[in-house]
C-alpha positions in Angstrom: -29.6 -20.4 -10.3 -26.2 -19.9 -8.4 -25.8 -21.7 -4.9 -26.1 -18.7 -2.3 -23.2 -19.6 -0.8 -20.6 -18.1 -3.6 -17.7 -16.8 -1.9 -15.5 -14.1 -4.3 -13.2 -15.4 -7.0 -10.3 -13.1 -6.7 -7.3 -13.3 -9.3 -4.3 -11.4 -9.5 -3.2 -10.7 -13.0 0.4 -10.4 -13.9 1.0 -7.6 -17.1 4.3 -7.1 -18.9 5.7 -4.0 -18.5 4.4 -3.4 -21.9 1.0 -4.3 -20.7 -0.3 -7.5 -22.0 -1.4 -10.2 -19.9 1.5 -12.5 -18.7 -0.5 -14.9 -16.3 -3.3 -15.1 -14.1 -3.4 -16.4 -10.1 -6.6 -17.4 -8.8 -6.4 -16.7 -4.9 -9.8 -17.6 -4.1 -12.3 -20.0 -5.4 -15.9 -19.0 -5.3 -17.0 -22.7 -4.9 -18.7 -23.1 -8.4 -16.1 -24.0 -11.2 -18.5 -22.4 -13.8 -18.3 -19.5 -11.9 -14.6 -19.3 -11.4 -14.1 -20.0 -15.2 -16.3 -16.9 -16.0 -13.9 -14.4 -13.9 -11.0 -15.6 -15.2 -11.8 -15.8 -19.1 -14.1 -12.1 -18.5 -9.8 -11.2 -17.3 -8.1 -13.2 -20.2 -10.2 -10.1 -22.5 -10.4 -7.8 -20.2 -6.6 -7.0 -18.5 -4.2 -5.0 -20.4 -2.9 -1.6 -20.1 -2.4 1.1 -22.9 0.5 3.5 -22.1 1.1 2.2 -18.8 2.5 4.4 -16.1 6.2 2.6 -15.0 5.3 4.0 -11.5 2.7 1.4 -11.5 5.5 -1.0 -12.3 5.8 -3.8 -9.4 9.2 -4.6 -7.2 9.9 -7.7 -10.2 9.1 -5.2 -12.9 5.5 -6.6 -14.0 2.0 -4.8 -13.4 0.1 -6.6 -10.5 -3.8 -6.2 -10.8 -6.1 -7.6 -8.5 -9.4 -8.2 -9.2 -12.4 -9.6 -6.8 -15.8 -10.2 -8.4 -18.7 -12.2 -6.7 -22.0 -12.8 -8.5 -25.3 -13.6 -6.5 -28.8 -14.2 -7.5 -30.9 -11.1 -8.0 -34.8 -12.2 -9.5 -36.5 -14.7 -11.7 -40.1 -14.5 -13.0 -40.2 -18.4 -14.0 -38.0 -20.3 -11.9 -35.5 -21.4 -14.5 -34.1 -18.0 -16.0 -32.2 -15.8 -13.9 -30.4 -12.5 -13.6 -26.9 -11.6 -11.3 -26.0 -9.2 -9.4 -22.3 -8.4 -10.3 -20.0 -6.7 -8.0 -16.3 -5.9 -9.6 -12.8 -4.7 -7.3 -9.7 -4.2 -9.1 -6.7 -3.0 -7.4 -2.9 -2.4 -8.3 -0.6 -3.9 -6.5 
């Protein structure tokens, strides 16, 4: 069971012009580390870009991609198993 008090984990994720991750920023914590560490590996697989379009392309030449995703409790039938509710922004910057 997650506390109900989770805030957002919101990273930014820095691409090469070529489109492969170069780093990733964590802006905001959500408060659980275990949490947090889910966001940011999920982005370590997830954040790339095929063909990407070079008007995309930030002011220092990399892709910026934001991403906010918060997780919260939905139901249980025993107590000790859960399952989220999973709510995913991504933005370019």
């Amino acid at each position: 069971k997650l506390p109900t008090n989770l805030r957002p984990v919101i990273v930014t994720g820095i691409l090469t012009p070529q489109g492969k991750l170069r780093e990733i920023v964590i802006e905001q914590h959500s408060g659980t580390a275990a949490v947090d560490k889910l966001v940011v590996d999920a982005c370590k697989h997830a954040l790339y870009i095929n063909n990407p379009p070079p008007d995309a392309l930030s002011g220092n030449g990399d892709y910026e991609l934001r991403v906010q995703a918060r997780i919260e409790n939905y139901s249980t039938i025993d107590g000790e198993h859960w399952q989220f509710k999973t709510y995913l922004g991504l933005a370019v910057l």
